[in-house]
C-alpha positions in Angstrom: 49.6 -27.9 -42.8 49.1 -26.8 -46.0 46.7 -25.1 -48.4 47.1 -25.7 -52.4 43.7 -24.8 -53.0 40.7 -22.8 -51.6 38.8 -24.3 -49.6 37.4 -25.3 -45.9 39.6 -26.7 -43.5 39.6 -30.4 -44.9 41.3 -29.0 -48.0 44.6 -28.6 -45.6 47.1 -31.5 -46.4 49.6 -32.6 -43.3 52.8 -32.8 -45.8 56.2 -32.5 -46.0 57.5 -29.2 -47.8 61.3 -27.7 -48.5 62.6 -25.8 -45.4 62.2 -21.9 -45.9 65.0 -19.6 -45.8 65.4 -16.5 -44.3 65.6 -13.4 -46.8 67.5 -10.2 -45.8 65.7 -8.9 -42.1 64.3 -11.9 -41.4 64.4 -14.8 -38.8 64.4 -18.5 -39.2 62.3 -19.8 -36.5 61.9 -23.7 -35.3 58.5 -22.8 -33.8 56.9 -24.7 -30.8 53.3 -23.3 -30.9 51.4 -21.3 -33.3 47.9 -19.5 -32.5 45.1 -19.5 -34.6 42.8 -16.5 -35.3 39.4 -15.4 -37.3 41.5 -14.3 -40.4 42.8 -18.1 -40.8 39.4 -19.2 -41.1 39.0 -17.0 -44.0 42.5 -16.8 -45.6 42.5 -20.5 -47.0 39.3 -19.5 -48.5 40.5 -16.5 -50.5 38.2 -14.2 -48.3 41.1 -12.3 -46.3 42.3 -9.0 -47.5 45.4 -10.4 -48.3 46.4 -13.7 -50.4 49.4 -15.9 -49.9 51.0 -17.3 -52.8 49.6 -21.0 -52.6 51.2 -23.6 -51.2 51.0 -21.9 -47.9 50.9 -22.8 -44.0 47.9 -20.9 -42.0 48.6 -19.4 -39.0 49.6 -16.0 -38.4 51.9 -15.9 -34.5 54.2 -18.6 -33.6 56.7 -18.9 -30.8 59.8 -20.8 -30.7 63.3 -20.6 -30.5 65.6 -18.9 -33.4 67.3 -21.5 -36.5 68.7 -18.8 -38.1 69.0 -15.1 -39.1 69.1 -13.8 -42.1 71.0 -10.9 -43.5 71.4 -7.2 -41.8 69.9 -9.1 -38.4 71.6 -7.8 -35.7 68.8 -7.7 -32.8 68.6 -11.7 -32.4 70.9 -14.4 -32.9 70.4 -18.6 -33.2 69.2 -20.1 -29.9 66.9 -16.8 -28.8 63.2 -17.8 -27.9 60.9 -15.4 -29.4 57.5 -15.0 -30.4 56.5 -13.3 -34.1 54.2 -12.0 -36.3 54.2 -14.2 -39.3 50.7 -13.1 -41.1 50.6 -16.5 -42.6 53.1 -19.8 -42.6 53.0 -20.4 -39.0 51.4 -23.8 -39.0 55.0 -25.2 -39.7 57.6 -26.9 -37.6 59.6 -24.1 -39.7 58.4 -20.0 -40.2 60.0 -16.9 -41.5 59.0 -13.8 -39.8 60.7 -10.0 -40.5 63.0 -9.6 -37.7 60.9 -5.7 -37.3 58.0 -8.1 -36.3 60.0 -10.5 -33.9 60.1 -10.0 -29.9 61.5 -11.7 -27.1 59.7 -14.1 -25.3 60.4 -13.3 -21.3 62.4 -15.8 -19.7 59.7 -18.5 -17.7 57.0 -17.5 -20.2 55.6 -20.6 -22.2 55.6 -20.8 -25.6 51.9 -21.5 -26.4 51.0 -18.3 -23.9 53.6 -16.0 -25.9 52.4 -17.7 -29.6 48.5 -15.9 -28.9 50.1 -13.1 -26.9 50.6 -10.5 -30.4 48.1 -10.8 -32.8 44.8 -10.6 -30.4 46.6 -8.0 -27.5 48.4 -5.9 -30.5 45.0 -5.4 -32.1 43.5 -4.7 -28.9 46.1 -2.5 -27.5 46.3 0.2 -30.7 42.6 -0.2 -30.9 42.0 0.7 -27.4 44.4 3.0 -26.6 45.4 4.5 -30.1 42.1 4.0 -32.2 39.2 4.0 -29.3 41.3 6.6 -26.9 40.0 4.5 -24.0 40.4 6.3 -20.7 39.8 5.3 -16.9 36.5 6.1 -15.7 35.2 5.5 -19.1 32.8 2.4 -19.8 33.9 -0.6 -23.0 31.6 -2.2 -24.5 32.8 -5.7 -26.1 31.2 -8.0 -28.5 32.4 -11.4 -28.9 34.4 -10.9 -25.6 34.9 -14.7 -24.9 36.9 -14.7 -28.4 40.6 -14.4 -28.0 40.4 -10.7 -29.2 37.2 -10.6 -26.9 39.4 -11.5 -23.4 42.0 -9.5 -24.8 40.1 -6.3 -24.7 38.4 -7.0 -21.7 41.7 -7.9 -19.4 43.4 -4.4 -21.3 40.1 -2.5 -20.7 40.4 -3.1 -16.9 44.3 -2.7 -17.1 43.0 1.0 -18.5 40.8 1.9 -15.3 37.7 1.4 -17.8 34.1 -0.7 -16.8 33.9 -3.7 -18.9 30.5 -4.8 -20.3 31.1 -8.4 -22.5 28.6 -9.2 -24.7 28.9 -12.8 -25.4 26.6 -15.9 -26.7 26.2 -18.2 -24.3 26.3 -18.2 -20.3 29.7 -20.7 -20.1 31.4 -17.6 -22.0 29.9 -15.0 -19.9 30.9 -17.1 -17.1 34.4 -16.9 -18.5 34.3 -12.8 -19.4 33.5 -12.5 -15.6 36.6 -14.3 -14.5 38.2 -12.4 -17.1 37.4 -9.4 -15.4 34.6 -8.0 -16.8 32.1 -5.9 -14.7 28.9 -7.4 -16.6 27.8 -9.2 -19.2 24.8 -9.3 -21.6 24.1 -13.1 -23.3 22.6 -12.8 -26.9 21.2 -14.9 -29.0 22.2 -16.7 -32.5 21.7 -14.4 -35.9 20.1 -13.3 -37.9 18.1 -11.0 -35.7 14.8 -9.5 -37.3 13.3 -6.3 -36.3 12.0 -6.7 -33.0 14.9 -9.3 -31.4 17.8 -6.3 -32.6 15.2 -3.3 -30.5 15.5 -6.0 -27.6 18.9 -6.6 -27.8 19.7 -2.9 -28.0 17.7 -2.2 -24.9 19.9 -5.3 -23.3 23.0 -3.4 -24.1 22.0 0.3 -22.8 20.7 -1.2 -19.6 24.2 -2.8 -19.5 26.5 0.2 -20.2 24.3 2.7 -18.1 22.2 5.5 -18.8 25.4 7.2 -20.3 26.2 5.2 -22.8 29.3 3.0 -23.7 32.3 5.7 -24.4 34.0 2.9 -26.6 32.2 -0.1 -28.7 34.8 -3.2 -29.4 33.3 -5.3 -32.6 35.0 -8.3 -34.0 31.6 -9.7 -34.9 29.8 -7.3 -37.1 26.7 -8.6 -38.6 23.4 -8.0 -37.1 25.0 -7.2 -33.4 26.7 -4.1 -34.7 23.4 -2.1 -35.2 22.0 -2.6 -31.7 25.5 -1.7 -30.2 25.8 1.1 -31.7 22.4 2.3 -30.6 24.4 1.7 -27.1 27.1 4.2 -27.5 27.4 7.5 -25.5 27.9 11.2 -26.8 30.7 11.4 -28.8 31.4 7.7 -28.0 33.9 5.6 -30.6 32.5 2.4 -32.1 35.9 0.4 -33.3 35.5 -1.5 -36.5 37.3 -5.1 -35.6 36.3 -8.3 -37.9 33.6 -9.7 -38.9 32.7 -12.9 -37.8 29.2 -12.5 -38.3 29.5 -10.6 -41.1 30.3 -7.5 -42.9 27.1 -4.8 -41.2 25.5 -1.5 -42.7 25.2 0.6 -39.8 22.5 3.3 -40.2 24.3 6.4 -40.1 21.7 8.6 -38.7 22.7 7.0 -35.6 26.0 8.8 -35.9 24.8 12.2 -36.0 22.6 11.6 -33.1 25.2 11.2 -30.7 27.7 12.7 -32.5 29.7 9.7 -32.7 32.9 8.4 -34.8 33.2 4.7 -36.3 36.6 4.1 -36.4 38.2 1.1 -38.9 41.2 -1.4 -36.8 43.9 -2.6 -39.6 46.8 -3.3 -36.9 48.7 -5.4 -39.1 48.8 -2.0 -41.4 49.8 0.1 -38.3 52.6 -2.3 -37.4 54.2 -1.9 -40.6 53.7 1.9 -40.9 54.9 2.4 -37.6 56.9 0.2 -36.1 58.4 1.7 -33.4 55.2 2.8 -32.1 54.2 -1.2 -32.3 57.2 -2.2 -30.5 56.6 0.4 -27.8 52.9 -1.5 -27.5 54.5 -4.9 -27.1 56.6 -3.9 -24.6 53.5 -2.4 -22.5 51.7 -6.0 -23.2 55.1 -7.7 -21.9 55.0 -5.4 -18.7 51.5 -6.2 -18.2 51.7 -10.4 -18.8 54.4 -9.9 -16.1 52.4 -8.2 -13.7 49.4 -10.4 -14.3 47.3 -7.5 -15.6 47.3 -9.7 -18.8 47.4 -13.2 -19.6 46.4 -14.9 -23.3 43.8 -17.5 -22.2 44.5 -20.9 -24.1 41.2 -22.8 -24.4 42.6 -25.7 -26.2 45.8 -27.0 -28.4 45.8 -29.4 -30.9 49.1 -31.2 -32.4 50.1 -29.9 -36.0 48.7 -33.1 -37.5 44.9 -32.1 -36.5 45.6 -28.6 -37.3 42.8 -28.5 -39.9 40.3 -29.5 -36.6 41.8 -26.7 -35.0 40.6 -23.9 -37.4 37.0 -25.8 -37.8 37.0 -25.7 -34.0 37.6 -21.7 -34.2 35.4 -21.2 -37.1 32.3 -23.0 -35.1 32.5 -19.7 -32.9 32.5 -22.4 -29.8 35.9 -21.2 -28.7 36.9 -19.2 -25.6 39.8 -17.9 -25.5 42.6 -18.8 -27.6 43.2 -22.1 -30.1 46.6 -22.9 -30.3 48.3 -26.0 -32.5 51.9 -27.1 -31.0 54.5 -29.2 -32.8 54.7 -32.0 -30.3 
């Protein structure tokens, strides 16, 4: 599924292209499923912080079995299932990944499941635990929690020992942020919010989190939400920058000072390169949970390759919960 041009998803073309290669540290993967995230809604339009040299393949994690290594990879060999970051090229019956950015995919564990395990968990996981310094006891606040990133950081929230308060927009996905795991949930409506509807919806949210305050504030969504969550947060609480699905906020930051509070920016695809090791050691703690339950990427939908272009209007509609995933079938 290709992009030669920016533009919505019915600028994708379903085409036949030359078969990549893998460079020096990198894999050759024949993939079987690649998720879709926020970022691929925007990266065909030349709104992501990063653009691919066009023509390029959307989709950012793929799982599948190995083709081929390139040279210097030592850690996998042809014939090993694995799932990768790819950051884009994923929507491909072939994809290149760095080998640094490749893992295992435990024996049993399907291929669509282990394609929307890293991108949505890895964020969620250095964002919690490295970024928002989430401990048990404390209580997590999450906007747009029946998103893929959403689920994610209310299952790792619980797997923390935190209270989980989802904040979602309808009451099917608050429906699904309960069975999720979530200890509440707040419904709110459609942007953009004037004056009064963002004072209601800020009440909503304190009477949500408790009298205390949410410790740490989860926001993929941005816009006109962020104010009245951040009017939510507790003494010395951390409000994590995630996306912006709603758009790109200005947050009042008198609000700061009054309780004394840090905004902290997510970039995980940054941290993963910086620090790999400390990324790996992550993915390994995701693994350990998926296998013990604690964890599991919730697939709402898959579409074959050849309707990957519905996929990623599906996501951007914001209708989605859970995770979109296209296969190669």
């Amino acid at each position: 599924m290709i992009s030669r041009k920016p533009g919505p998803p019915d600028t994708l073309e379903y085409a036949e292209m030359p078969d990549p290669v893998p460079a020096a540290g990198e894999v050759l993967i024949r993939t079987e499923a690649c998720a879709l995230n926020f970022p691929d809604v925007l990266v065909i339009e030349d709104k992501y912080q990063y653009r691919p040299e066009r023509p390029f393949a959307p989709g950012g994690e793929v799982a599948g079995v190995i083709e081929a290594v390139g040279e210097g990879v030592t850690r996998f060999k042809a014939g090993d299932r694995v799932m990768a970051d790819t950051r884009f090229g994923g929507m491909a019956t072939l994809a290149t990944a760095s080998a640094e950015e490749t893992f295992a995919l435990p024996e049993g564990a399907s291929a669509v499941e282990g394609a929307a395990l890293l991108f949505t968990y890895g964020t969620t996981i250095y964002a919690l635990l490295d970024r928002g310094e989430l401990k048990a006891g404390e209580t997590l606040l999450v906007l747009g929690a029946a998103g893929g990133i959403g689920m994610s950081a209310v299952e790792i929230g619980k797997a923390v020992g935190a209270r989980v308060v989802g904040a979602v927009s309808s009451e099917e996905k608050a429906a699904a942020v309960r069975e999720a795991g979530a200890d509440a949930t707040v419904v709110y409506g459609r942007g953009p919010l004037d004056k009064d509807a963002s004072k209601a919806l800020a009440a909503e949210f304190k009477a949500a989190v408790g009298e205390n305050g949410a410790n740490v504030v989860y926001d993929p969504v941005g816009g006109d939400y962020a104010e009245p969550a951040l009017r939510s947060i507790a003494w010395e609480g951390r409000y994590l920058v995630t996306g912006f699905t709603a758009g790109i906020p200005r947050l009042p930051l008198n609000l700061t000072l009054l309780k004394s509070c840090d905004v902290r920016g997510v970039f995980w695809g940054a941290f993963a390169r910086r620090f790999p090791e400390k990324n790996r050691a992550h993915i390994a703690q995701l693994i350990a949970w998926w296998g013990e339950g604690k964890v599991r990427p919730r697939v709402s939908r898959t579409w074959p390759l050849a309707e990957g272009a519905e996929a990623i209007k599906h996501l951007a509609s914001r209708q989605a919960i859970g995770k979109v995933v296209v296969t190669m079938d």
